[in-house]
C-alpha positions in Angstrom: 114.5 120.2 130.8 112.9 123.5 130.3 115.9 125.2 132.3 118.3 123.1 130.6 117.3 124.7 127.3 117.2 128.0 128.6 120.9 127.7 129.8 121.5 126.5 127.2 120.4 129.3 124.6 122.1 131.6 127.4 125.1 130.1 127.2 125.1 130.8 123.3 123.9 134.6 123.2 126.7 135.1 125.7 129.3 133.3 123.1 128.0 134.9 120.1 128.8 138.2 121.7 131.5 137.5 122.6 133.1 136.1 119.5 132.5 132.4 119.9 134.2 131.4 123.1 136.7 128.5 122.4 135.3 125.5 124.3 138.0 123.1 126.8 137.5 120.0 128.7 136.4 122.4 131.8 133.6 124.0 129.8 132.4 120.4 128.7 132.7 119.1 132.6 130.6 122.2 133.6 127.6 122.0 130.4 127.6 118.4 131.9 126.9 119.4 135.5 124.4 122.1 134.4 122.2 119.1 133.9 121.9 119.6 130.0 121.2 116.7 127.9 123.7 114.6 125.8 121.9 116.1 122.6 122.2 119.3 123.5 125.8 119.5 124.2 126.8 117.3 121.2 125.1 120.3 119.6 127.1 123.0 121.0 130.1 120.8 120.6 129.5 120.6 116.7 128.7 124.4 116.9 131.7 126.0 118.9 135.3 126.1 118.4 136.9 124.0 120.4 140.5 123.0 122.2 140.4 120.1 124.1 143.2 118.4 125.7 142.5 114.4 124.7 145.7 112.5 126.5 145.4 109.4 128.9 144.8 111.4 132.0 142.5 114.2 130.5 140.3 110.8 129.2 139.9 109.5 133.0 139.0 113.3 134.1 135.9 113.6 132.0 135.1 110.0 132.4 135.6 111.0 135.9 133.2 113.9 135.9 130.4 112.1 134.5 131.2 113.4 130.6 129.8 110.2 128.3 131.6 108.3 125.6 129.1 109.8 123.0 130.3 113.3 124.2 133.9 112.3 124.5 134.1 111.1 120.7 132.8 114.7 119.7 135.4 116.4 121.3 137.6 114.2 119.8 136.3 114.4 116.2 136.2 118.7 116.5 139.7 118.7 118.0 140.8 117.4 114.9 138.8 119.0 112.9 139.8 122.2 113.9 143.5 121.6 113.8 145.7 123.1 111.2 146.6 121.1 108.8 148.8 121.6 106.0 148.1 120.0 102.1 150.0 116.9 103.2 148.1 116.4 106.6 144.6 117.3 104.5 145.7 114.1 101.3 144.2 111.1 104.0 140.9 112.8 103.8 141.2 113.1 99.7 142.5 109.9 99.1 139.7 108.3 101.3 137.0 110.2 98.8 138.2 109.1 95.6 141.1 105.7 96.3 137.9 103.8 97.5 135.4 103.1 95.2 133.5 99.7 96.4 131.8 98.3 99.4 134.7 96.8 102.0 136.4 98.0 105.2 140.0 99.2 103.9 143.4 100.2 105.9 145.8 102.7 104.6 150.1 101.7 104.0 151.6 104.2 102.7 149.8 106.1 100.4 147.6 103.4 98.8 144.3 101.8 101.1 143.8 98.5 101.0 141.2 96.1 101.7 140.7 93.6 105.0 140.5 90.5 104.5 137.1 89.0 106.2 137.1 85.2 108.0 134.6 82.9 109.0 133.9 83.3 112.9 132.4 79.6 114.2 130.0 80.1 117.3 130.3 78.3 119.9 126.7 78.2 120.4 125.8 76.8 116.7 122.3 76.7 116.4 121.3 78.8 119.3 123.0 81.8 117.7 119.8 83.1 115.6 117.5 83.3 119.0 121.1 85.2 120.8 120.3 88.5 117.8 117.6 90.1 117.0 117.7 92.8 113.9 121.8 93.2 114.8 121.0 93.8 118.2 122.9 91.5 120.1 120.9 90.0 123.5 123.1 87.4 124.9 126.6 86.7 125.1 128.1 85.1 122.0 132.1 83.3 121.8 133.2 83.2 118.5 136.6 81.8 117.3 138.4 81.4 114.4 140.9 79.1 113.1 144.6 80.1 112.8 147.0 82.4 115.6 146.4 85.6 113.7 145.4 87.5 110.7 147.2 88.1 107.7 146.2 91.9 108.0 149.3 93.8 109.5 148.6 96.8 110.5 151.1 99.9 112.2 150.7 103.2 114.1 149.2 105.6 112.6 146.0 102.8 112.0 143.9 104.1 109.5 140.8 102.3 109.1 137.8 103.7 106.6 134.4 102.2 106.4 132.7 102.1 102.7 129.3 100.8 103.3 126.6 98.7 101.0 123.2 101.0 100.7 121.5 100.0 103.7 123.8 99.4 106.0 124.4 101.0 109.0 127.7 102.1 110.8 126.2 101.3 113.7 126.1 97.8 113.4 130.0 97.3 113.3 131.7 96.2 116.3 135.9 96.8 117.2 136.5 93.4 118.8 139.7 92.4 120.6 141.0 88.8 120.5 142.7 86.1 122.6 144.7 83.8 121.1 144.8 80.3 122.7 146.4 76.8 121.5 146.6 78.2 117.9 143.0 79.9 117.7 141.7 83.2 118.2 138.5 83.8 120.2 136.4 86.4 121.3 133.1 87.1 123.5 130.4 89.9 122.3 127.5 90.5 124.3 124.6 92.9 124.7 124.9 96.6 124.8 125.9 98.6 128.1 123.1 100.9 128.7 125.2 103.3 130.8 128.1 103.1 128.4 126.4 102.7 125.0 129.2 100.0 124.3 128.4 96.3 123.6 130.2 93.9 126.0 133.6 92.8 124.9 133.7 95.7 122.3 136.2 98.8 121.9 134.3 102.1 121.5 135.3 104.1 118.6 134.0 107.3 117.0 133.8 108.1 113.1 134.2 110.7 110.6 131.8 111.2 107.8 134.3 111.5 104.4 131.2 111.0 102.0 127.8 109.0 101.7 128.2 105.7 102.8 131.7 106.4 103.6 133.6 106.8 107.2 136.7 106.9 109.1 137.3 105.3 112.6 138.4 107.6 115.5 139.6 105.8 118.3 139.9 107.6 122.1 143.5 105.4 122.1 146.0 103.8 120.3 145.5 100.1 119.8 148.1 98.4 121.8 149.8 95.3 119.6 147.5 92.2 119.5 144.4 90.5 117.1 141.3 92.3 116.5 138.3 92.0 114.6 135.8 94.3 113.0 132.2 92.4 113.1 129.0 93.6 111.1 126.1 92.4 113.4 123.2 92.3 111.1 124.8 89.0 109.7 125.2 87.4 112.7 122.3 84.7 113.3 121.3 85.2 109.6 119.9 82.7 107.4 123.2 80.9 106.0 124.3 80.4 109.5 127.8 82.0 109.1 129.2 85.4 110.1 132.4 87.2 108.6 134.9 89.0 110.5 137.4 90.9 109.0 140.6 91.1 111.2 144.1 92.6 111.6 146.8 92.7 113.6 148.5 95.5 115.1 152.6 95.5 115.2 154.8 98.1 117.1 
């Protein structure tokens, strides 16, 4: 660990005098080799310029290379935030400050956001569900479905989702679920959390961007191909009124 650090400080006196060097995916793959550790790099990420290349193949490389989904979301998130952006490309990040004013998960049409509507997931497992989650921590798998085909949520390309949190929640705790639909129901499966990829079973990872307190947008590594999803809060799963909300949408071409 010791070395680590010391490479690691290295690596920064050499960039400082040299005027910053712009960090790529190959300078990522080769901090990850050294045998630094995932804090450390998400550190240097958040502290260097940075152009990273972010399409399907480029993903599969660092996957590849042994670069983690935690690190991967960084580069993502600094990639855009170091892109140009003109007063038009910079109004999503103003309108998310001051068009949301109240607790909800919203998606933006046009220029206006909007709020998702939540549903009533029913567990197959009923009873069993409060002993399946612990604290949000999910610890056995769970099938939830919900009545109807699909949502009344229609979402397009460019998806735009933006978390505004209650005080004390955590954005942790909120799960990007896809759905099957079957016989005029949609259903899903959650389960506990990967430990090698940091991603609960079932789930679609997702990275965010702070806009304010309590308030965040999602990044996703992809485009959400067309389907049903869900966005599920865990700490009210197995809670004391026996019901959990989903709030779902579906994504159109």
């Amino acid at each position: 660990m010791l070395l680590g650090q010391l490479a690691l400080w290295a690596y920064l006196i050499t960039s400082s005098l040299s005027g910053q060097e712009t960090l790529n995916n190959e300078s990522i793959i080769k901090l990850v080799k050294s045998g630094l550790g995932e804090d450390l790099i998400l550190n240097v990420i958040r502290q260097q310029p940075g152009n990273y290349k972010m399409g399907a193949d480029d993903l599969v490389a660092l996957k590849s290379a042994g670069v983690s989904e935690r690190i991967i979301s960084a580069m993502l998130a600094r990639g855009r935030e170091a892109s140009p952006a003109s007063p038009e490309a910079a109004a999503p990040a103003t309108a998310s400050r001051t068009s949301i004013n109240r607790p909800g998960i919203y998606y933006k049409k046009g220029n206006e956001f909007f709020e998702l509507i939540s549903e009533e997931v029913e567990w197959a497992e009923k009873g069993a569900v409060k002993s399946f989650v612990s604290a949000g921590i999910i610890k056995k798998d769970l099938k939830g479905t919900l009545a109807g085909p699909g949502s009344r949520n229609f979402l397009t390309h460019p998806i735009e989702v933006i978390f505004s949190l209650d005080a004390g929640q955590s954005i942790n705790n909120f799960l990007l679920l896809p759905m099957r639909v079957n016989k005029g129901q949609r259903s899903f499966v959650v389960g506990p959390v990967n430990q090698k990829s940091g991603v609960a079973k079932g789930a679609i990872a997702f990275g965010v961007e702070k806009l304010a307190d309590n308030q965040f947008r999602m990044v996703l590594q992809t485009p959400l191909a067309p389907g049903e999803y869900g966005i599920l809060l865990t700490s009210d799963v197995g809670s004391s009124t026996g019901t959990s909300k989903i709030f779902t949408f579906r994504v159109r071409l």
